[in-house]
C-alpha positions in Angstrom: -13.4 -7.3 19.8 -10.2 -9.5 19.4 -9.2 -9.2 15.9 -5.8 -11.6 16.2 -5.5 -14.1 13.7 -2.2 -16.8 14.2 -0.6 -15.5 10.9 -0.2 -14.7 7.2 -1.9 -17.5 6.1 -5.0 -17.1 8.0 -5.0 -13.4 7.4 -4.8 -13.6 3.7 -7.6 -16.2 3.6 -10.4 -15.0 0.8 -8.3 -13.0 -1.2 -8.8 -14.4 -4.6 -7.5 -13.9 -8.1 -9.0 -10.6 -9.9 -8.6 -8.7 -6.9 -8.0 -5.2 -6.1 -5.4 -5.0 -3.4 -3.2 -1.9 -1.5 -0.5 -2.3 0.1 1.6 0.2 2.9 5.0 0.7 1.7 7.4 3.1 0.2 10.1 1.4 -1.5 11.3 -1.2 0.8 9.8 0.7 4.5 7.1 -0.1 5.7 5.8 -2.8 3.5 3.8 -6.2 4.6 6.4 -8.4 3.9 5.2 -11.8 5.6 1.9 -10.9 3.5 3.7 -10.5 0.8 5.3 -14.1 1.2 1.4 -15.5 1.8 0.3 -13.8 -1.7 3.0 -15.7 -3.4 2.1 -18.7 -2.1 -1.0 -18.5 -2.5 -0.2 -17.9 -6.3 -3.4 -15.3 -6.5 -3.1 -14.3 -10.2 -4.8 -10.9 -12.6 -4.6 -8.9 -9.4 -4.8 -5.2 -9.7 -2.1 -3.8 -6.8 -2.3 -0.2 -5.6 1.2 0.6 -4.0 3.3 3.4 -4.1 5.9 1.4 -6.2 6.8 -2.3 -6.6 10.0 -2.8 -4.6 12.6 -4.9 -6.2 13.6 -7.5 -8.3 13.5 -10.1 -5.8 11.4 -8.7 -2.5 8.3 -6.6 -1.6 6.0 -7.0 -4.1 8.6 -7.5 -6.9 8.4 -11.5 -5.8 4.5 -10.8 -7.2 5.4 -9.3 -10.5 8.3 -12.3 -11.1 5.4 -14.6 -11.0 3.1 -13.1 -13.1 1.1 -12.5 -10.5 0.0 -8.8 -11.3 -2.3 -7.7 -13.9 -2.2 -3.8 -13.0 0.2 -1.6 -10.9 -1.7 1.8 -9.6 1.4 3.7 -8.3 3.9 6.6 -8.4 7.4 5.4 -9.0 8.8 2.3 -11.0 11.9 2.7 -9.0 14.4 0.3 -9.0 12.6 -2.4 -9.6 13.9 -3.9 -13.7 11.5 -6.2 -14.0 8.8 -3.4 -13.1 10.0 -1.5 -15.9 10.1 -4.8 -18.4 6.7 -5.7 -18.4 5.4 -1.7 -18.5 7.4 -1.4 -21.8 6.7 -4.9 -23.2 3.1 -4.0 -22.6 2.9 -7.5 -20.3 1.7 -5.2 -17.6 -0.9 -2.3 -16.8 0.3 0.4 -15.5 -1.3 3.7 -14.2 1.5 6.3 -13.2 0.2 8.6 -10.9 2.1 11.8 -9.1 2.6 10.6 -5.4 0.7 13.3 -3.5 -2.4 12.1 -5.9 -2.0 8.5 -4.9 -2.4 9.8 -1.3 -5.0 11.8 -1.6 -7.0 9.2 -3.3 -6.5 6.9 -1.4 -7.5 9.1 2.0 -10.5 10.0 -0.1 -11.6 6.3 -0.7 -11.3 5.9 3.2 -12.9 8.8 4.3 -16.2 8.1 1.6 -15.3 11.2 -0.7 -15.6 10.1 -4.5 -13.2 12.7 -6.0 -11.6 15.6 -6.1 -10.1 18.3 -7.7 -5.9 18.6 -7.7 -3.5 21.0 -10.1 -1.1 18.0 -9.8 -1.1 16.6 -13.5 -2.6 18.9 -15.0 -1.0 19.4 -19.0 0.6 16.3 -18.4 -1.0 12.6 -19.8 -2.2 12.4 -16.1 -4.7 14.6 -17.7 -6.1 12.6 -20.5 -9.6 12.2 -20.5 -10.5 14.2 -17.1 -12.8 17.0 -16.1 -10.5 20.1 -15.9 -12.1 22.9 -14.1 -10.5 26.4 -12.9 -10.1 27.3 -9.5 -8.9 30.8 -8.2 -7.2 31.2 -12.0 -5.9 27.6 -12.0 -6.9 24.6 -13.8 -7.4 21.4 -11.5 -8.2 17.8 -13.0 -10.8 15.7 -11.2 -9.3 12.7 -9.2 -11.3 9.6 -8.0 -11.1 8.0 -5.0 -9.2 4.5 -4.8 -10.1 1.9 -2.9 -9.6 -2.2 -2.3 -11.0 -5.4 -1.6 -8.1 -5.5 0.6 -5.8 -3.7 2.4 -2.5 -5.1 3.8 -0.6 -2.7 6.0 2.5 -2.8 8.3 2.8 -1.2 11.7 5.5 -1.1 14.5 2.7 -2.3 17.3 -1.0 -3.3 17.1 -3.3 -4.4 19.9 -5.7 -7.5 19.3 -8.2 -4.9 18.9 -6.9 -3.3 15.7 -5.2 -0.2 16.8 -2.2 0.7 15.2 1.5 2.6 15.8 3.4 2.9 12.9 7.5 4.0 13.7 9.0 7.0 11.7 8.9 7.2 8.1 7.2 3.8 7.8 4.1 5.5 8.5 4.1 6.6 4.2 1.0 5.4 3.0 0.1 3.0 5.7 -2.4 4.6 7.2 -4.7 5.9 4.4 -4.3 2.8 3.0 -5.8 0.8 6.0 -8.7 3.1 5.8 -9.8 2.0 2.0 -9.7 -1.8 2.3 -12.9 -3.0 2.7 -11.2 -5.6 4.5 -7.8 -4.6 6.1 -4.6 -6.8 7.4 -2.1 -5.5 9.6 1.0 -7.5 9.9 2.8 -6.0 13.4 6.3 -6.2 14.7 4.8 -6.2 18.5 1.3 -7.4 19.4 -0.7 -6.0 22.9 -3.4 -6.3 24.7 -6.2 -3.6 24.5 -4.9 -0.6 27.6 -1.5 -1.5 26.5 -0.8 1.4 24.0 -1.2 5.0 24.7 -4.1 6.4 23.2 -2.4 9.9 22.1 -0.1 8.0 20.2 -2.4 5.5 17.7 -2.3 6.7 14.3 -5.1 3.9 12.8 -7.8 2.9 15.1 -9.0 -0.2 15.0 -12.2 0.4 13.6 -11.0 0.4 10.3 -8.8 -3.3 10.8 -10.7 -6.3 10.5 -7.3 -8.8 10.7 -4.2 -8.4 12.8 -1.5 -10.6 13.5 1.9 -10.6 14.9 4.7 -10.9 12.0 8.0 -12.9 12.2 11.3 -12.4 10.5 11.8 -9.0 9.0 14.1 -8.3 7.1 13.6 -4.7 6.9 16.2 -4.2 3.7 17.3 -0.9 2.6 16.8 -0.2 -0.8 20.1 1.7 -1.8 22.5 2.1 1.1 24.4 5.1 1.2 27.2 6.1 3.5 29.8 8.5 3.7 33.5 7.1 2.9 36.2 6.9 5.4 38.5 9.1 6.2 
């Protein structure tokens, strides 16, 4: 089944305002970012975004969050992002801090059909707050539910028209549990190929679980804090 669309634009088509969306990325690696661009011009509003953090200021999904455009962050890390942390203390925003192997985890669940589960991760913490707590080998766990999206939007190194997915180093993050838990899911692609063309022992998302795929354009690939040693 070819699965190619032309773009952003026709990917992104039905995603509406309310909407529960997640989106691959850790910091400023890995993330959609000519999706990204589409949402903003498609000036979706009161959307709820699951996403390890929210980039910055002005790229990633901190181009959303200057626009109003999102109701409720479900992620890890406000990061370095100011106007994140703005509208979380001015109460302009929702925001549900959760530790990062938990935003995994649920995630995964909510693609592989599990509801919830129990973690110690949180546990005595506000994480906590107003979950089962149950003891396992001596240890209290809290019960975890599973996340999942009316869309997922997730970047990869190469895709084939028929969904399949390579993501390149640490740009993998939460890519591919992601693009299991979208009831629809995009994947934006630095190189597009014909079904044959990848190695099978090296996909990491097959294409069952990727409705939309489309060859991106421009990357800018930033780096969010570049570090390097001084001279000599």
């Amino acid at each position: 089944m070819n699965k190619k669309v032309a773009n952003a634009e026709e990917a992104c088509k039905g995603i509406e305002n309310g909407m529960t969306l997640m989106l691959g990325g850790f910091g400023l690696c890995g993330i959609p970012e000519n999706s990204i661009s589409e949402l903003v011009n498609l000036n979706v509003k009161e959307l709820t975004c699951i996403s390890n953090n929210a980039g910055v200021d002005d790229f990633g999904l901190g181009l959303l969050l200057q626009k109003k455009q999102i109701k409720k962050m479900i992620s890890s890390y406000v990061g370095e992002n100011d106007e994140f942390e703005r509208q979380m203390l001015s109460g302009e925003l929702e925001v549900d801090l959760i530790p990062q192997g938990s935003l995994a985890e649920r995630c995964r669940a909510g693609g592989a059909g599990i509801p919830a589960f129990f973690t110690p991760a949180g546990y005595g913490t506000e994480v906590a707050e107003g979950k089962e707590v149950r003891e396992f080998n001596g240890k209290p766990h809290i019960l975890e539910s599973a996340l999942t999206a009316d869309f997922a939007i997730v970047k990869a190194w190469k895709g084939d028209t028929a969904g399949n997915l390579v993501f390149k180093g640490t740009a993998r993050n939460f890519n591919p549990m992601m693009a299991m838990a979208g009831t629809i899911t995009i994947a934006e692609v630095e190189e597009l190929v014909e079904p044959g063309e990848l190695n099978p022992n090296e996909i990491h998302t097959a294409g069952i679980f990727v409705q939309r795929i489309f060859q991106g354009t421009g990357y800018e690939k930033r780096i969010e804090q570049r570090t390097v040693r001084p001279k000599n």
